[in-house]
Backbone as a chain_set.jsonl record, in Angstrom:
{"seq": "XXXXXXXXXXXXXXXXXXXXXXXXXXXXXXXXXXXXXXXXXXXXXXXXXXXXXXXXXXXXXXXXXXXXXXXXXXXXXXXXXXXXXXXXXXXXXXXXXXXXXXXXXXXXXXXXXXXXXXXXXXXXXXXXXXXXXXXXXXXX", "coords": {"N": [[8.588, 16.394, 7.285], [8.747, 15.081, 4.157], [7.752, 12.401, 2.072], [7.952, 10.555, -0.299], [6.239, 9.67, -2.784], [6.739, 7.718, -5.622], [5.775, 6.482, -7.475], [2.507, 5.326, -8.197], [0.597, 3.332, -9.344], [-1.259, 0.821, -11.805], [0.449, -1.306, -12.753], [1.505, -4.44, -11.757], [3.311, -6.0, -13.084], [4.855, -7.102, -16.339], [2.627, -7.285, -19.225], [-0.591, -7.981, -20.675], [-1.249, -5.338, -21.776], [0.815, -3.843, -20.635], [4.133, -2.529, -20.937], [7.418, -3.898, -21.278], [9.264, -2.971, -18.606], [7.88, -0.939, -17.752], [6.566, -1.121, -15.538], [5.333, -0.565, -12.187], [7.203, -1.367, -9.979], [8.951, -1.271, -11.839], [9.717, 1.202, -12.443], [10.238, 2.422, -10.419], [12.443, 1.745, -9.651], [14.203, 2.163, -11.442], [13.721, 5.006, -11.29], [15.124, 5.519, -8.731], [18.047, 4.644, -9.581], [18.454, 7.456, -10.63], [21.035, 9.732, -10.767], [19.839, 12.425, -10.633], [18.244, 12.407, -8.606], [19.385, 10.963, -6.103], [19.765, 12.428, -3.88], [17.171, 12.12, -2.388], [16.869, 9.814, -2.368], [16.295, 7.298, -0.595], [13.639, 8.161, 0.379], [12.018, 7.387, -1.518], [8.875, 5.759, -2.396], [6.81, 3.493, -3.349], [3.426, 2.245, -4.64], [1.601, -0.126, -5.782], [-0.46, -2.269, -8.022], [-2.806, -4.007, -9.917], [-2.585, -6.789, -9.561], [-4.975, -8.453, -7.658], [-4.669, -8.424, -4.776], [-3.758, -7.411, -1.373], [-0.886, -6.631, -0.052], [2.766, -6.483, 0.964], [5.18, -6.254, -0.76], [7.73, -5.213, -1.104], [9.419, -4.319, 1.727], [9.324, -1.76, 3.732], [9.526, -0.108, 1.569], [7.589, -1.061, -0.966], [3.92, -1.453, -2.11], [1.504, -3.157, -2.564], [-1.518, -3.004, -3.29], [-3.691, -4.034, -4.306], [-6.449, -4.87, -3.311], [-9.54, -4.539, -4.032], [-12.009, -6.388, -3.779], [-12.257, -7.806, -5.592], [-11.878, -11.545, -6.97], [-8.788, -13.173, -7.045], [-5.936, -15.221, -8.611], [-3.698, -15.434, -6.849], [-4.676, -14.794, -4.207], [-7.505, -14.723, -2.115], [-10.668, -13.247, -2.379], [-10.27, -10.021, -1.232], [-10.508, -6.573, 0.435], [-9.297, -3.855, 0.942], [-7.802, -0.632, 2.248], [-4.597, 1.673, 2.57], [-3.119, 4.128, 4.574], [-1.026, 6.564, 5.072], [0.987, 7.958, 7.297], [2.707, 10.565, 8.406], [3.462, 12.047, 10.957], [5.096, 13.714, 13.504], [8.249, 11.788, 14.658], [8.279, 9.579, 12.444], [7.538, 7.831, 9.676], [4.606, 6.036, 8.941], [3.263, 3.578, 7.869], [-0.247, 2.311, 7.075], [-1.936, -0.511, 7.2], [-5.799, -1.084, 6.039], [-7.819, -3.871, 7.193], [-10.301, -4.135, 5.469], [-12.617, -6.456, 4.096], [-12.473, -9.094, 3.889], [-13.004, -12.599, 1.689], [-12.993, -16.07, 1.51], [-13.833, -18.316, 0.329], [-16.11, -17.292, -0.668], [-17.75, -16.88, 2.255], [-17.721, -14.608, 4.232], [-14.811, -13.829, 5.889], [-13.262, -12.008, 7.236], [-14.998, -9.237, 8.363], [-14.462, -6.005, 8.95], [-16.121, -3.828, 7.975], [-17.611, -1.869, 9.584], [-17.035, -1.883, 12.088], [-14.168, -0.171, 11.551], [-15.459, 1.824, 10.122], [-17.502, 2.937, 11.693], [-15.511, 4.055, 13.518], [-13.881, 5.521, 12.731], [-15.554, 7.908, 11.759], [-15.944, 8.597, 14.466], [-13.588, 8.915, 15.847], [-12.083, 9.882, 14.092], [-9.763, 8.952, 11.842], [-6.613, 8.646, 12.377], [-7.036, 7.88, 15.283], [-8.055, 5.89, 14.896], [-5.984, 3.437, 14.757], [-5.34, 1.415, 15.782], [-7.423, -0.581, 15.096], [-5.808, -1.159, 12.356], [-3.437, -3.089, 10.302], [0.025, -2.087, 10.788], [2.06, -1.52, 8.177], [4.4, -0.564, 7.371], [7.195, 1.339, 9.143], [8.971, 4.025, 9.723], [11.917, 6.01, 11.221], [12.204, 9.279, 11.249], [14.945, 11.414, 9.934], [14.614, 9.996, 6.802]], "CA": [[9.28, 15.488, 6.393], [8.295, 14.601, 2.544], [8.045, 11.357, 1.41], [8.063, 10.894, -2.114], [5.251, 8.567, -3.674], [7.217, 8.23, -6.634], [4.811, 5.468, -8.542], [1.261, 4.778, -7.975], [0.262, 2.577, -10.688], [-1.544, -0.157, -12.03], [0.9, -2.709, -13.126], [2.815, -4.654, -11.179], [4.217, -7.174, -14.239], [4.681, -6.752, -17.304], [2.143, -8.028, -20.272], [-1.701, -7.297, -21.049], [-0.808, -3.794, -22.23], [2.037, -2.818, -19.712], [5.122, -2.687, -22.23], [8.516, -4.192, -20.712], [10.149, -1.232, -18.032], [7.092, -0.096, -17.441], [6.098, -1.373, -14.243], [5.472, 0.39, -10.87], [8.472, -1.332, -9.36], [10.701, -0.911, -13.083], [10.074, 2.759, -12.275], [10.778, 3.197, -8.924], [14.081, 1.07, -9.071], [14.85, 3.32, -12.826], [14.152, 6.208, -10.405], [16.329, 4.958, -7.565], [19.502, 5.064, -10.325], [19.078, 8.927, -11.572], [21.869, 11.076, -10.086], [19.005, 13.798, -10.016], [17.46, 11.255, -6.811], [20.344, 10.726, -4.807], [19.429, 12.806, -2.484], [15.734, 11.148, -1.752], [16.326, 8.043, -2.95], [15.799, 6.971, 0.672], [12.456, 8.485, 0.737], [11.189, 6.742, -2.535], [8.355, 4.892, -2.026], [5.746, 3.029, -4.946], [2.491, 1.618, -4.664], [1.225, -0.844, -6.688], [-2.249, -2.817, -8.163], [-3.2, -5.243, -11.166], [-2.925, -8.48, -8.914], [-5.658, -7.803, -6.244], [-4.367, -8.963, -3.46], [-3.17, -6.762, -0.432], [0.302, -6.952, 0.349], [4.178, -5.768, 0.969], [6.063, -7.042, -1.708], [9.196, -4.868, -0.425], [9.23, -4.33, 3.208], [9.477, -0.572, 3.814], [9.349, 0.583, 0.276], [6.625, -1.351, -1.926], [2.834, -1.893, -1.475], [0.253, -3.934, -3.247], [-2.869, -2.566, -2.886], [-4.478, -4.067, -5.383], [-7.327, -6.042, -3.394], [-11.097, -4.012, -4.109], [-12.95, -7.36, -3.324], [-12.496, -9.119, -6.634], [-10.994, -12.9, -6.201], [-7.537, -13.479, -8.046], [-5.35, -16.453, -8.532], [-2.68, -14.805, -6.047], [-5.449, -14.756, -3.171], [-9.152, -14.436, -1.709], [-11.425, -11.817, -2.532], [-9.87, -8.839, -0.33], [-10.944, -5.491, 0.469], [-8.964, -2.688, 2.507], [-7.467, 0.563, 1.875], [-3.63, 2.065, 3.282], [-3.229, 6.0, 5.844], [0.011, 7.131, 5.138], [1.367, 9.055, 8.817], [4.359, 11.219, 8.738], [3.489, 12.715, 12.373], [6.087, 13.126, 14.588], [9.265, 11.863, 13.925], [8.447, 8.528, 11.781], [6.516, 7.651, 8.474], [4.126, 4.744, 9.025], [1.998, 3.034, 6.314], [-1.08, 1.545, 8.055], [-3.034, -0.575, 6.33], [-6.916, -1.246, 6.853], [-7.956, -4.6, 6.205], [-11.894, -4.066, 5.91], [-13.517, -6.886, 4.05], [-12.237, -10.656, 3.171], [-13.826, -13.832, 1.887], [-13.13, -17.209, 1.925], [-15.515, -19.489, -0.631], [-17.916, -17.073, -0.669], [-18.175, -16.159, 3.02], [-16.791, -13.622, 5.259], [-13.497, -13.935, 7.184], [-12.844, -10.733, 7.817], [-15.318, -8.061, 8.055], [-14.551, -4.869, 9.717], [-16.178, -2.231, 7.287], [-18.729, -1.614, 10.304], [-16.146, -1.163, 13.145], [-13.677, 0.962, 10.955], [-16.342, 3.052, 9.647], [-17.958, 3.638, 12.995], [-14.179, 4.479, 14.324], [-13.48, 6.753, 11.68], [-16.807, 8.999, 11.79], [-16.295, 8.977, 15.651], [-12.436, 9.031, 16.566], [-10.948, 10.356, 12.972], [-9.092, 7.903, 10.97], [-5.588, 8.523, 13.755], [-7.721, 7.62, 16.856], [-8.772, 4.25, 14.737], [-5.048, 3.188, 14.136], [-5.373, 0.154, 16.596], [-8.01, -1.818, 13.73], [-5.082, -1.247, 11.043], [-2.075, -3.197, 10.396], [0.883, -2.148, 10.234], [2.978, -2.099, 6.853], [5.894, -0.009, 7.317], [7.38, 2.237, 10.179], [10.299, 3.869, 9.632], [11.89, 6.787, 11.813], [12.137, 10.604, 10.64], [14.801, 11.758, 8.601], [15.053, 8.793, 6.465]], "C": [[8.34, 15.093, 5.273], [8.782, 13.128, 2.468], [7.633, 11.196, 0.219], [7.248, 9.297, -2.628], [5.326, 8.483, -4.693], [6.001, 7.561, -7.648], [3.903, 5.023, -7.797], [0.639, 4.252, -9.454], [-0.543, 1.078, -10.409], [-0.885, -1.688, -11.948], [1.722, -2.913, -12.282], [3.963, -5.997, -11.413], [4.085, -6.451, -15.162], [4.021, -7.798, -18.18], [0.57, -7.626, -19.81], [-1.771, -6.142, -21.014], [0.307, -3.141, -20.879], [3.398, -3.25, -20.55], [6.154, -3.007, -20.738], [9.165, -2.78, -19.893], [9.296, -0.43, -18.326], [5.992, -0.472, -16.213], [6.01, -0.676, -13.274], [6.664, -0.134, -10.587], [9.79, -1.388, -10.391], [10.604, 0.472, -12.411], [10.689, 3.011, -10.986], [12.319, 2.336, -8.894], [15.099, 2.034, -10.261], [15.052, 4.904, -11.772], [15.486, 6.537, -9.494], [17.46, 5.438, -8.291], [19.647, 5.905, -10.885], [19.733, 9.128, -10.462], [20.87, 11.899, -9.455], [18.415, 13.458, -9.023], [18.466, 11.069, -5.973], [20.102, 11.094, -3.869], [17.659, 12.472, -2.127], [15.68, 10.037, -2.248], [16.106, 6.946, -1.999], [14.331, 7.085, 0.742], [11.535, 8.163, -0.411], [10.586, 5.602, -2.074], [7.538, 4.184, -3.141], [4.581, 2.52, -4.022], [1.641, 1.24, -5.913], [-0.082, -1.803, -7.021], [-1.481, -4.088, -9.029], [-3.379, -6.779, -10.041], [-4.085, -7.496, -7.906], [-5.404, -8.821, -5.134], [-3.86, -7.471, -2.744], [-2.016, -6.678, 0.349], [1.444, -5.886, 0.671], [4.988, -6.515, -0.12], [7.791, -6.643, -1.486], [9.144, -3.844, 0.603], [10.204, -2.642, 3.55], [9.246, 0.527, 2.828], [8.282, 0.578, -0.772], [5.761, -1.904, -1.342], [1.948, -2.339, -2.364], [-1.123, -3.622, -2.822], [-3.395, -2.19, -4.138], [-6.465, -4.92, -5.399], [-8.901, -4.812, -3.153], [-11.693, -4.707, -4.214], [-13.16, -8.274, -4.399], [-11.376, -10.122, -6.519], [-9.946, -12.55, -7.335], [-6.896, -15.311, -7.799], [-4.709, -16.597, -7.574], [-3.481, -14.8, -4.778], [-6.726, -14.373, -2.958], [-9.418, -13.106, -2.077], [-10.895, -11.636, -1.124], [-10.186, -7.884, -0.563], [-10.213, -4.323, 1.364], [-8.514, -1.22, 2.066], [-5.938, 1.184, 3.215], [-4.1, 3.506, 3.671], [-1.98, 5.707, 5.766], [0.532, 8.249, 5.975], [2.527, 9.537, 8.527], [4.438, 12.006, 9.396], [4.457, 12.5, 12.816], [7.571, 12.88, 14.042], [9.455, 10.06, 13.451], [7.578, 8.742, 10.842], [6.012, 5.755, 8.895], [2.78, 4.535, 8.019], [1.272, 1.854, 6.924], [-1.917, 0.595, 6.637], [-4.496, -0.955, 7.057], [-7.804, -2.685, 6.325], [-9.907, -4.522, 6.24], [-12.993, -5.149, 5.465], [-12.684, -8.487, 3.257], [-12.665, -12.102, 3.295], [-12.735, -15.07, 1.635], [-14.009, -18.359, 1.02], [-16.289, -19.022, -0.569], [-18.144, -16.228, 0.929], [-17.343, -15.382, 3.404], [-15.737, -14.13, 5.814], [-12.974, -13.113, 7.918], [-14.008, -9.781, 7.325], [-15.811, -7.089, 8.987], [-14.923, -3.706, 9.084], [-17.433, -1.801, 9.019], [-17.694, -0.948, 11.469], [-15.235, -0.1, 12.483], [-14.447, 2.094, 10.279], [-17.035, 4.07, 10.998], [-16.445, 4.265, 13.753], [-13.763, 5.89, 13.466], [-14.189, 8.184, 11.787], [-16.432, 9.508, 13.419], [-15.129, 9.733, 16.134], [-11.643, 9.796, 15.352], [-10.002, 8.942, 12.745], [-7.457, 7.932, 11.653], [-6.077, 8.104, 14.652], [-8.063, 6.194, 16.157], [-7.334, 3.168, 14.247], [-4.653, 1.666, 14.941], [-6.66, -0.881, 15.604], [-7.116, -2.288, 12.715], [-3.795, -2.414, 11.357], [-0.832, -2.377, 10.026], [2.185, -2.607, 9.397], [4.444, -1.425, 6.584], [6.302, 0.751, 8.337], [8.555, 2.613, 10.325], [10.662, 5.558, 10.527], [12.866, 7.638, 10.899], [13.687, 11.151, 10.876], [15.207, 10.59, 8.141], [16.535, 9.059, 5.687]], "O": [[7.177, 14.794, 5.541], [9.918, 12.736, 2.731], [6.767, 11.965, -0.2], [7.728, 8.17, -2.747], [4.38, 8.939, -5.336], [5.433, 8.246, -8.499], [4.183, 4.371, -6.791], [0.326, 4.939, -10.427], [-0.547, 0.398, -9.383], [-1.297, -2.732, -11.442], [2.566, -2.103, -11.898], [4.793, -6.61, -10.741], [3.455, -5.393, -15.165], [4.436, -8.956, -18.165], [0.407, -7.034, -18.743], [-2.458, -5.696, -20.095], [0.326, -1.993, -20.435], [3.575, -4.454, -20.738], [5.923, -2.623, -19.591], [9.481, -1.748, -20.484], [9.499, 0.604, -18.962], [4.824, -0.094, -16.119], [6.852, 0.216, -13.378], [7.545, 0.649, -10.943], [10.992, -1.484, -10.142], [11.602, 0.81, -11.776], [11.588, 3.811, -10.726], [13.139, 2.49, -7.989], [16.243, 2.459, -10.097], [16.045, 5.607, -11.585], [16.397, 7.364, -9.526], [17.987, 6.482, -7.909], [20.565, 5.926, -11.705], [19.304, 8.845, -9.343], [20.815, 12.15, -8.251], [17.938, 14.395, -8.383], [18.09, 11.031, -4.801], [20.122, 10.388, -2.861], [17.322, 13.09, -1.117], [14.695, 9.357, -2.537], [15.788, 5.82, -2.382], [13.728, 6.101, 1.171], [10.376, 8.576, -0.377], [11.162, 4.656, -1.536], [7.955, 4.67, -4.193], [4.746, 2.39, -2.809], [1.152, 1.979, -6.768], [-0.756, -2.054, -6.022], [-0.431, -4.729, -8.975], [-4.331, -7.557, -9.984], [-4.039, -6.313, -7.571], [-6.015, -9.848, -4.837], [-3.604, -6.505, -3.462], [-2.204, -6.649, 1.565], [1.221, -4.676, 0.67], [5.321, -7.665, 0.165], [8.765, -7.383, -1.621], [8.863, -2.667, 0.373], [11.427, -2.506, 3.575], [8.9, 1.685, 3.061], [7.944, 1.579, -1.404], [5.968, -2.656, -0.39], [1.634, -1.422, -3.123], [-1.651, -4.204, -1.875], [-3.566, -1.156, -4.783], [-7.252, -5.276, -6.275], [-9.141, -4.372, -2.029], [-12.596, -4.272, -4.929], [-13.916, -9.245, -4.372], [-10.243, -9.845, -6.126], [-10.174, -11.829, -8.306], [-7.308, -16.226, -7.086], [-4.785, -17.708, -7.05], [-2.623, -14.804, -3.895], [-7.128, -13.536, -3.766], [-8.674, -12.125, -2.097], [-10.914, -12.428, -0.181], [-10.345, -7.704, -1.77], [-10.682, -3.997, 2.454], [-9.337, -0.757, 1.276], [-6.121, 1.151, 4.432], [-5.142, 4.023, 3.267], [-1.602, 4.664, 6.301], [0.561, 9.39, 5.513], [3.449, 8.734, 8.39], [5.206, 12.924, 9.111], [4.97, 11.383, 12.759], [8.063, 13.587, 13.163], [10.369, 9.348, 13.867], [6.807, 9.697, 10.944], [6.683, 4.735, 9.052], [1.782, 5.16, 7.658], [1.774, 0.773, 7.232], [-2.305, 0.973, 5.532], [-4.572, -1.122, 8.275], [-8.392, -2.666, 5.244], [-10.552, -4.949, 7.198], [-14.089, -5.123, 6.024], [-12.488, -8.617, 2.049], [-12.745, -12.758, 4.334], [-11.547, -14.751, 1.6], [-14.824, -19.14, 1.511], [-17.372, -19.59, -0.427], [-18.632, -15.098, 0.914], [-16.194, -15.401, 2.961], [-15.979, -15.212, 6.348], [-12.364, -13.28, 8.974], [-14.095, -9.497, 6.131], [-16.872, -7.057, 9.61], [-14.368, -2.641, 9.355], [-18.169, -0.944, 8.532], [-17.596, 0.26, 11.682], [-15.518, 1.037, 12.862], [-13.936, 3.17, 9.968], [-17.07, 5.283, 11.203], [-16.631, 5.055, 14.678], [-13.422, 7.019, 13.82], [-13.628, 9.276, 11.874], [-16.594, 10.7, 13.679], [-15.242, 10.829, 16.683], [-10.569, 10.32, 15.647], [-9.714, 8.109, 13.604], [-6.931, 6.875, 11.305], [-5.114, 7.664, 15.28], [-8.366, 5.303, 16.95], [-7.546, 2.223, 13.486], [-3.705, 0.965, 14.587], [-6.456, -2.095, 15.639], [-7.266, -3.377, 12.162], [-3.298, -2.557, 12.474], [-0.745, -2.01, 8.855], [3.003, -3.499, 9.623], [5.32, -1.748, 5.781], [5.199, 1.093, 8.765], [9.356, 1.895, 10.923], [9.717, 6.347, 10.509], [13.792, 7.269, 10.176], [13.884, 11.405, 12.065], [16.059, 9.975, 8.782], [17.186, 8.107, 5.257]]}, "num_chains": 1, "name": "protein.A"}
């Protein structure tokens, strides 16, 4: 099974150079309404930045993964990175949360255990550190 990563992008508003209907989630919802998508418009998915934070903004479909450890207004310095699975017969979007502060200190930091899990077990064998962000079963 294909899943279709229609938009990976920066913006996920519009304004400091992203022109109006030109957002990751304008596109993927502009996508959604061609005819020529009908038939995967189930399997459209986006991922999205500019805020850094780490999030779901729409629960199966859209992902925020915008947090590379610099603070925002929207939330704490965050650090993690998503593993997109489509083993088997589901698609699951893991995420990894590996490094978040707090005023300065730590609150979360698993780059040491997910790195050592990764090198040892492969990045599937370490899927018990991640959260999961989506899980949906095969054919969508």
């Amino acid at each position: 099974m294909i899943i279709i990563n229609v938009s990976t992008g920066h913006w996920n508003s519009e304004g400091l150079g992203c022109l109006p209907d030109t957002t990751v989630p304008a596109v993927y919802t502009a996508l959604q309404s061609l005819p020529a998508c009908a038939a995967v418009k189930s399997k459209l998915k986006f991922f999205e930045g500019h805020t850094h934070c780490n999030y779901v903004p729409e629960v199966n479909n859209g992902f925020m993964i915008g947090g590379c450890g610099m603070s925002d207004t929207s939330c704490d310095p965050i650090f993690g990175f998503n593993v997109i699975d489509t083993t088997g017969d589901k698609v699951t979007v893991y995420y990894f949360n590996v490094n978040e502060e707090t005023s300065g200190k730590n609150k979360v930091d698993n780059y040491a255990a997910i790195l050592n899990c990764i090198q040892t077990k492969g990045v599937s064998g370490c899927y018990d550190l991640a959260q999961v962000w989506a899980s949906q079963t095969l054919p969508l």
